[in-house]
GUBAVO-32462 format. One line per 2 residues: number of its first residue (from 1); for each residue x, y, z of N, C-alpha, C. Coordinates in steps of 0.001 Angstrom, whole numbers, plus 500000, padded with zeros to 6 digits. Example, Ala and Ser with C-alpha at 12.3 -4.5 7.8 and 13.67 -1.06 7.14 Angstrom:
GUBAVO-32462
1) 513190 494310 507800 512300 495500 507800 513200 496700 507800; 512850 497750 507080 513670 498940 507140 512900 500030 507870 $
//
This chain:
GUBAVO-32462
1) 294531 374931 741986 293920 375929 741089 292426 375684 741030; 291483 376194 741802 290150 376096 741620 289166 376900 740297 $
3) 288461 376164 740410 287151 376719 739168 286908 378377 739190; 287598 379018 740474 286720 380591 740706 288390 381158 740234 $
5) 289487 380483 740003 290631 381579 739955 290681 381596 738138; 289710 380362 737213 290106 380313 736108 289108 380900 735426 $
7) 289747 381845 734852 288547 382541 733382 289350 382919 732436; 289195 382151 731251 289335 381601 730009 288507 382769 728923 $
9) 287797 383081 729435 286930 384241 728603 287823 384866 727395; 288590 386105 728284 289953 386827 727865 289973 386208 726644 $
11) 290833 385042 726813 291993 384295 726163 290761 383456 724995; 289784 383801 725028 288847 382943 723665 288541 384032 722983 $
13) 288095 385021 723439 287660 386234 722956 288735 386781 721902; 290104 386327 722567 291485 386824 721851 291901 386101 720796 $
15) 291097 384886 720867 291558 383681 719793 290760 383923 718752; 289277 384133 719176 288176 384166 718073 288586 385426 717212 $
17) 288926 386455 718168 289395 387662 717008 290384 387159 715893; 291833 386996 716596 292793 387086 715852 292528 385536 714723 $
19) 292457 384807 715545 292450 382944 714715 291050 383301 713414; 290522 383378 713940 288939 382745 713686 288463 384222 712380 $
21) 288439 385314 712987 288019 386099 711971 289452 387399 711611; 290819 386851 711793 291969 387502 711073 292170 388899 711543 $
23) 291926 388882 712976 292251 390265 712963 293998 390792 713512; 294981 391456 712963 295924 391481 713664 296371 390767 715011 $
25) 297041 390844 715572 297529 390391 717138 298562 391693 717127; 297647 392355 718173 298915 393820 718597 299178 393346 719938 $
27) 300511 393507 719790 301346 392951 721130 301147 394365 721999; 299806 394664 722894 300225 395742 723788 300491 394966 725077 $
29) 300576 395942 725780 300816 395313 727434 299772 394611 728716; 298691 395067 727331 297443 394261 727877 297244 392632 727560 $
31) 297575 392700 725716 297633 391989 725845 299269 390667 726237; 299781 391346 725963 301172 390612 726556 300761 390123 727955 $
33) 300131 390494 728967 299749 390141 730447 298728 389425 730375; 297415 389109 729327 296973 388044 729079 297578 386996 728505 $
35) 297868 387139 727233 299064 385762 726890 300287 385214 728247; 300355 385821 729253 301534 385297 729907 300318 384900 730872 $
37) 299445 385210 731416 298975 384319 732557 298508 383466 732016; 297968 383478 730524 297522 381953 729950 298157 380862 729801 $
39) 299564 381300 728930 300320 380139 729278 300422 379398 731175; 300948 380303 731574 301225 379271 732701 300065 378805 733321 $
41) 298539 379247 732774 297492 378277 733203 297040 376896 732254; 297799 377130 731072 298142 375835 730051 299362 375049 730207 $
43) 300509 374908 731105 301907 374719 731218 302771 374689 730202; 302781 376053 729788 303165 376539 728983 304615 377666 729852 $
45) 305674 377158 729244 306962 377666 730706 306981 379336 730145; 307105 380274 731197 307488 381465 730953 308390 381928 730028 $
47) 309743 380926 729694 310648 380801 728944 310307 381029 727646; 309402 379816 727312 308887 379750 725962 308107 380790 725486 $
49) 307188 381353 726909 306312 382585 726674 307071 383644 726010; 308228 384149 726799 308343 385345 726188 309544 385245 724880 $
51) 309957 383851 724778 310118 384150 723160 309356 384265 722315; 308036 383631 722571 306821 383611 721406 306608 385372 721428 $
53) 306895 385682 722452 306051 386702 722345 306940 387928 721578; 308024 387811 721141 308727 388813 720578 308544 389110 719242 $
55) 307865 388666 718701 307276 389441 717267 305483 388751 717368; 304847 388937 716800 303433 388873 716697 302871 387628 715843 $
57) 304099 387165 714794 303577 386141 714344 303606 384724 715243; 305372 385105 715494 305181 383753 717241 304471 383830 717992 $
59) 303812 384851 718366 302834 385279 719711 301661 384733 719167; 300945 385503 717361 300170 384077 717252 300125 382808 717417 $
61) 301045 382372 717007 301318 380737 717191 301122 380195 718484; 301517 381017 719392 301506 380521 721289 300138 380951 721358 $
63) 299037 381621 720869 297576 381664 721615 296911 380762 720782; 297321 380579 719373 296666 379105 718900 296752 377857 719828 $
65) 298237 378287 720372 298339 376167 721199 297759 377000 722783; 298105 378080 723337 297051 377992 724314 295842 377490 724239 $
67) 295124 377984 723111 293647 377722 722651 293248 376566 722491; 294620 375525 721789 294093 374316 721703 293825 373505 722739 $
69) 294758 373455 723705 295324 373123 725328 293528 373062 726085; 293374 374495 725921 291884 374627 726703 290747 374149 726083 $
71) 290783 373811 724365 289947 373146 724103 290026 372046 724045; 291170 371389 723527 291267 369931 724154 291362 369292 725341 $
73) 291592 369743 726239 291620 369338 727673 290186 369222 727981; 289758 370507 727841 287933 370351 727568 286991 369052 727246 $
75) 287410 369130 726226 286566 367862 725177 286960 366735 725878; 288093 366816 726271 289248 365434 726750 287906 364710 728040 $
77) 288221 365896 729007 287652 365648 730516 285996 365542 730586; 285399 366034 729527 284130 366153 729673 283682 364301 729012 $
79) 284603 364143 727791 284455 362827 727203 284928 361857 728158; 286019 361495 729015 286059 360666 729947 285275 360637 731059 $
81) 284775 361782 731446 283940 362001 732547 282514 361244 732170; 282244 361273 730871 280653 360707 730328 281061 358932 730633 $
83) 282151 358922 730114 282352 357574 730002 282509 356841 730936; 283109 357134 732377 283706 356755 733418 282389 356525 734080 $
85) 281453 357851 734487 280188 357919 734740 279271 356918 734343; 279338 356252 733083 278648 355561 732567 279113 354142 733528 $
87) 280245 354113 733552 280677 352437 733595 280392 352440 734943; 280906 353663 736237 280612 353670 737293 278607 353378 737747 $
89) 277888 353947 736606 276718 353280 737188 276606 351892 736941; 277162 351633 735957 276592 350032 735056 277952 349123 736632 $
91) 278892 349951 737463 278793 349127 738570 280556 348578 738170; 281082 349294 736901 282822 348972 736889 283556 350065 737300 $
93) 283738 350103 738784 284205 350781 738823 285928 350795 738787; 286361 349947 738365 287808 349654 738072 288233 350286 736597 $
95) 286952 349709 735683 287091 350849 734505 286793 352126 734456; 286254 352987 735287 285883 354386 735705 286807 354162 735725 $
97) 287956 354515 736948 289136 354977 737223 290330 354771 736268; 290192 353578 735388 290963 353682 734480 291115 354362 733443 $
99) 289418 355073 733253 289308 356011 731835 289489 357099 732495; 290002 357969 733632 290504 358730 734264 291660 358680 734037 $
101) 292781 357510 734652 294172 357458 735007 294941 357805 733458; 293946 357210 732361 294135 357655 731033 293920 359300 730437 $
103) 293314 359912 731195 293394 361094 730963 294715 361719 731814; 295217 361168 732955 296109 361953 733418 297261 361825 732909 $
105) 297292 360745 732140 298822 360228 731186 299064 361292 730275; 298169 361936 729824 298481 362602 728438 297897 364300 728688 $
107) 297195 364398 729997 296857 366095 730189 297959 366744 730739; 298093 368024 730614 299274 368792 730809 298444 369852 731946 $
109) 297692 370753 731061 296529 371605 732093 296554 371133 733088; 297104 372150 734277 296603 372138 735840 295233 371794 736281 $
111) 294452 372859 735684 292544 372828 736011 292321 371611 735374; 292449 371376 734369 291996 369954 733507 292404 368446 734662 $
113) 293837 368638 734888 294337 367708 735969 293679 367461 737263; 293263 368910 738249 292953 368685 738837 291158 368320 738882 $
115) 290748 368452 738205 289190 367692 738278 289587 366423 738072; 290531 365885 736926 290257 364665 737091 290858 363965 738369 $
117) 291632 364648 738830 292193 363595 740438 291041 363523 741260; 290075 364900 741235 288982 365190 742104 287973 363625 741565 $
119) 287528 363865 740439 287087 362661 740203 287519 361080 740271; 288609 360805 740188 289406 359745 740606 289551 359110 742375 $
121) 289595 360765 742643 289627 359968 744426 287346 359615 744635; 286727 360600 744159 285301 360366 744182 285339 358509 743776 $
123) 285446 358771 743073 285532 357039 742441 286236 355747 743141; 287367 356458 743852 287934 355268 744577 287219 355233 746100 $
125) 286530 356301 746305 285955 356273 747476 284589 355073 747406; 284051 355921 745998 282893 354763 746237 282888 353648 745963 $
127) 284326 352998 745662 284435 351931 745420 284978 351227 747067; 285464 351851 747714 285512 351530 749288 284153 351858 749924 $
129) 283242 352083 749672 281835 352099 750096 281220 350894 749741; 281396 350471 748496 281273 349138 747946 281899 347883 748498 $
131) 282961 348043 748747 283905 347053 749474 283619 347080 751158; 283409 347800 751996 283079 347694 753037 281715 348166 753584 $
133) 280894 348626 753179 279284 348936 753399 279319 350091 753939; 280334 350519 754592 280596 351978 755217 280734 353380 754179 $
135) 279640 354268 754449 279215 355308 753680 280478 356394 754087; 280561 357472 753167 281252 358469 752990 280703 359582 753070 $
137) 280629 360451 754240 280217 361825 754352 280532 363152 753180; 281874 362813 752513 281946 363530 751481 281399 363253 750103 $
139) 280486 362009 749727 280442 362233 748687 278891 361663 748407; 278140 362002 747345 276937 362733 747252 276085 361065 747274 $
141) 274828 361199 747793 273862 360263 747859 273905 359489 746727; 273318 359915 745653 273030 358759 744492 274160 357955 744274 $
143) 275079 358136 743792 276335 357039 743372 276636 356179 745012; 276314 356829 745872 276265 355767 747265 275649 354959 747278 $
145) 274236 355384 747002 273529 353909 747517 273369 353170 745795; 274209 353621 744862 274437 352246 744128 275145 351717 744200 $
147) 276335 352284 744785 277603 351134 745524 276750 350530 746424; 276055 350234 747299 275823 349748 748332 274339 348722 747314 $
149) 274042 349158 746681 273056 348189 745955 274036 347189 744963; 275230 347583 744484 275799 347079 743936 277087 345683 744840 $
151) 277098 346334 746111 277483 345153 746578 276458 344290 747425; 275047 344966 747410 274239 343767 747937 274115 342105 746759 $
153) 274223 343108 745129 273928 342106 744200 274969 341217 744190; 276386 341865 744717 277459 340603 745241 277633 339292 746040 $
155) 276746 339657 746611 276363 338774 747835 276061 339143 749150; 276692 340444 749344 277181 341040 750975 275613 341353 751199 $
157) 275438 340602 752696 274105 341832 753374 274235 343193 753548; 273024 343590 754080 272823 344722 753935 272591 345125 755565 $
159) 273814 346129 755838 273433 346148 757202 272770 347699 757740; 271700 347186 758093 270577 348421 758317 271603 349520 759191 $
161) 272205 350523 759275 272501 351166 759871 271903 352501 759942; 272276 353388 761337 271922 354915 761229 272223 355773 759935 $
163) 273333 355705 759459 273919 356068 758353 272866 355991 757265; 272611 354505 756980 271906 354191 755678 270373 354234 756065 $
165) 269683 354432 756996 268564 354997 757261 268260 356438 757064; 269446 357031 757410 269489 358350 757209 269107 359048 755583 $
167) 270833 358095 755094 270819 358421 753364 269502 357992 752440; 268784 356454 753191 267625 356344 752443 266556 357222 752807 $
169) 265813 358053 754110 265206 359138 754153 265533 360118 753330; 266803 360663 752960 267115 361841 752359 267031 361243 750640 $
171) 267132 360101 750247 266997 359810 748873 265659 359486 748708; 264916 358980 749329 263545 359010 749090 262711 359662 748518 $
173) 262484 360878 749095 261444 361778 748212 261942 362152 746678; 263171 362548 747005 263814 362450 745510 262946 361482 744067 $
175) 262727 360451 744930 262142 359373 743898 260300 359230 744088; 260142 360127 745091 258570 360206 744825 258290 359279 746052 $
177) 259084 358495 747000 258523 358050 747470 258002 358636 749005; 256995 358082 749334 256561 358684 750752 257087 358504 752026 $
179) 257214 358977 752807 257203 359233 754313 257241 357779 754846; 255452 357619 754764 254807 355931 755395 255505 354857 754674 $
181) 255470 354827 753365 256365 353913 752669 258367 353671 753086; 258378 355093 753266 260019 354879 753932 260238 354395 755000 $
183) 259624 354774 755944 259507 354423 757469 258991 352594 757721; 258049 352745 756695 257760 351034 756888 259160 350063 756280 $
185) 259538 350379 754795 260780 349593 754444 261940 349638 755369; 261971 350678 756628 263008 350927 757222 263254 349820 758351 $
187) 262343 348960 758382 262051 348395 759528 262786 347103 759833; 263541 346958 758434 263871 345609 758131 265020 345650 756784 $
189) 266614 344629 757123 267149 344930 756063 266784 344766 754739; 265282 343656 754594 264798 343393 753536 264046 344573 753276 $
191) 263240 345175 753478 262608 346458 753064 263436 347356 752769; 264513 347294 753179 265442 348398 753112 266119 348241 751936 $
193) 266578 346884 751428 266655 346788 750192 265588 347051 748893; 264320 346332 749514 263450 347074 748056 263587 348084 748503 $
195) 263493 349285 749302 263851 350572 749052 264699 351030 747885; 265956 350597 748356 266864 351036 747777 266710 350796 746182 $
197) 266071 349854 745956 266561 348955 744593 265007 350512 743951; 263649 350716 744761 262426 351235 744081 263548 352272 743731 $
199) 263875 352971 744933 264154 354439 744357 265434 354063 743048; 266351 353838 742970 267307 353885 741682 266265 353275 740695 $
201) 265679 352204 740745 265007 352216 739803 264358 353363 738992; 263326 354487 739829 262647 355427 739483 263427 356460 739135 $
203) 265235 356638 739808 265862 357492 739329 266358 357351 737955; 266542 356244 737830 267327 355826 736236 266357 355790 735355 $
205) 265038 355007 735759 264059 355279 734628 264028 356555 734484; 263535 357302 734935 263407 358956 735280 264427 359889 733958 $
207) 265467 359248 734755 266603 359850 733620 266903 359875 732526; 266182 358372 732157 266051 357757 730831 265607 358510 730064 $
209) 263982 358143 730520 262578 358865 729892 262737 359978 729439; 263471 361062 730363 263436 362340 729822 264635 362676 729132 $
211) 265713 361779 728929 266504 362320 728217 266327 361725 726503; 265266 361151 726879 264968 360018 725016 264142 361565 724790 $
213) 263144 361589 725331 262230 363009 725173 262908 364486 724635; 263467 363965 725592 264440 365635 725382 264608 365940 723880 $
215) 265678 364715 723174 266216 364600 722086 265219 364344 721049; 263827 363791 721160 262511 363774 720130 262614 365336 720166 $
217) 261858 365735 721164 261432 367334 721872 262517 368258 720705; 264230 368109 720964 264790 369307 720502 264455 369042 718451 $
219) 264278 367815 718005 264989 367024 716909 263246 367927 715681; 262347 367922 716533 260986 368614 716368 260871 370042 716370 $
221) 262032 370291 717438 261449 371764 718013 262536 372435 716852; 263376 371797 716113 264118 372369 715254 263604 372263 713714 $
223) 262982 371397 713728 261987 371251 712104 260886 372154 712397; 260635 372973 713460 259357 373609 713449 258209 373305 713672 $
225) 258174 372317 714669 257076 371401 714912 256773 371470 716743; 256071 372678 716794 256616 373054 718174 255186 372359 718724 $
227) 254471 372190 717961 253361 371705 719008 253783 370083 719141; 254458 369328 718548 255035 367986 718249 256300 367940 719863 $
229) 256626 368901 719928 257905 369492 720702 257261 369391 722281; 255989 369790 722276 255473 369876 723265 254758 369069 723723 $
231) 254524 368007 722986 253818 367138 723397 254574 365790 724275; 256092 366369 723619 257049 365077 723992 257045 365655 725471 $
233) 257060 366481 726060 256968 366686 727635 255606 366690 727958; 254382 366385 727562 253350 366487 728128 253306 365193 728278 $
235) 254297 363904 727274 254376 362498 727588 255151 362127 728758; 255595 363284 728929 256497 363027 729989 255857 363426 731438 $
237) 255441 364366 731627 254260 364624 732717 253197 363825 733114; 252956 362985 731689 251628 362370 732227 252142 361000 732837 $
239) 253461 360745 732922 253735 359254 733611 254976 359499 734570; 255392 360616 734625 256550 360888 735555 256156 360983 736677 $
241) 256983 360354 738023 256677 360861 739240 257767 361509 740240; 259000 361043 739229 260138 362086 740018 259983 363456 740187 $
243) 260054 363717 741176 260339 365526 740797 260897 366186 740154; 262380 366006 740390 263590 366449 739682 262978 366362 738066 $
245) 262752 365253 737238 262611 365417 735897 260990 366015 735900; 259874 365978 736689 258392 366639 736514 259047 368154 735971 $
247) 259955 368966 736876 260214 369952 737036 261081 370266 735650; 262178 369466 735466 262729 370044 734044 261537 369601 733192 $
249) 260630 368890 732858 259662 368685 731994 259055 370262 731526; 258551 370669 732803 258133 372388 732813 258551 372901 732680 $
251) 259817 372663 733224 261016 374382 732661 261115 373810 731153; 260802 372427 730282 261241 372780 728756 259209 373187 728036 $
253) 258502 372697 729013 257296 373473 728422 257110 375154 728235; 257382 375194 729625 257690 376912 729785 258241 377468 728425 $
255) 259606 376802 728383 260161 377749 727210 260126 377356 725827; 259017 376469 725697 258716 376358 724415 257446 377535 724005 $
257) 256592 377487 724978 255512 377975 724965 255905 379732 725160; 256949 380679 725368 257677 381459 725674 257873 382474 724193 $
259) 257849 383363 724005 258217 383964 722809 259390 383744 722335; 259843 383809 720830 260822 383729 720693 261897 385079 721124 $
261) 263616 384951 721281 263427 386773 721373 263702 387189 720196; 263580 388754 720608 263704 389509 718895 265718 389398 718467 $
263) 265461 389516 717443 266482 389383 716731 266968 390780 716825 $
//
């Protein structure tokens, strides 16, 4: 079940009416054909569907626990995903996968299920990137070369390959660094390690910086203190050299500096 076959829209729109601001639930055939594809995208059995659905007060009751299903599964996957993420940079990746395997014990949701397996095999991969130095074509640069920084701090060398010459050219600029500077660290597995170690460094600081900012920036920009708001990204411009965060720095100047819209 992929991300493009699921839209949830319908089925919130239907909740917020009836749940949220009391409006009837008329069983037409419209909506009877939304409540039935929802359940079985909540595993919710057809069986059960169409008894709920024979008077309107059961039929409420079945789009409340649809509703809950999609919001808890929600909250569920997005909260293990922060967490797993977290431990996977700090380099556990045995506890990543476990604050996963814990979500699959208790999710029912198909879509909810399948991200987290998606994320679970991501995780066991880069933990075999870690364990043998050999990179993975499917899965994305940054969390690679901190497995691979993470088993240099193990002990394992670092073996200069095409592969990891490659991935450190393509992670490079990312972090601001240059051309001459890449090409020279490339020359040697020791350069190739401060490579590796400058750029995550500049990515994580990077990430840091602007996400402490961010949260001054919104905590201001909500007391009405927009020139206070703006200054927290002009602190951020004046010492940033990543791109990636220079650039959200501007897109949050831009839209501070932006009219409000009309009401």
């Amino acid at each position: 079940m992929s991300d493009s076959q699921i839209d949830w829209d319908p089925i919130r729109a239907l909740a917020k009416r009836v749940l949220d601001q009391g409006e009837p639930l008329e069983l037409t055939e419209e909506t009877r054909a939304l409540l039935l594809r929802s359940v079985r995208e909540v595993a919710i059995s057809d069986e059960d569907a169409e008894s709920a659905l024979r008077s309107p007060s059961t039929a409420t009751t079945l789009l409340q626990e649809v509703r809950r299903r999609i919001h808890d599964g929600s909250w569920r996957l997005t909260r293990a995903r922060n967490r797993a993420y977290d431990l996977r940079d700090a380099g556990d990746l045995d506890a990543a996968r476990q604050i996963m395997r814990d979500v699959l014990a208790v999710e029912v949701v198909p879509f909810y299920r399948e991200q987290v397996e998606i994320a679970l095999e991501k995780l066991s991969g880069l933990a075999d990137v870690r364990a043998t130095g050999q990179l993975n074509p499917d899965l994305h640069d940054r969390p690679q070369l901190a497995a691979l920084s993470q088993r240099v701090q193990q002990g394992h060398a670092l073996e200069l390959t095409d592969d990891l010459r490659d991935l450190l050219r393509r992670m490079a600029p990312t972090a601001a660094v240059s051309d001459a500077e890449t090409e020279e660290a490339l020359k040697s597995p020791e350069g190739a390690e401060a490579l590796m170690g400058m750029i995550l460094s500049r990515l994580r600081d990077g990430q840091r910086r602007f996400l402490r900012s961010m949260y001054r920036m919104t905590s201001l920009r909500d007391a009405g203190d927009l020139e206070g708001a703006r200054q927290q990204m002009r602190d951020v411009l004046a010492v940033e050299i990543v791109p990636q965060y220079r650039r959200m720095a501007e897109e949050q100047l831009r839209g501070l500096d932006s009219p409000p819209p009309e009401s």
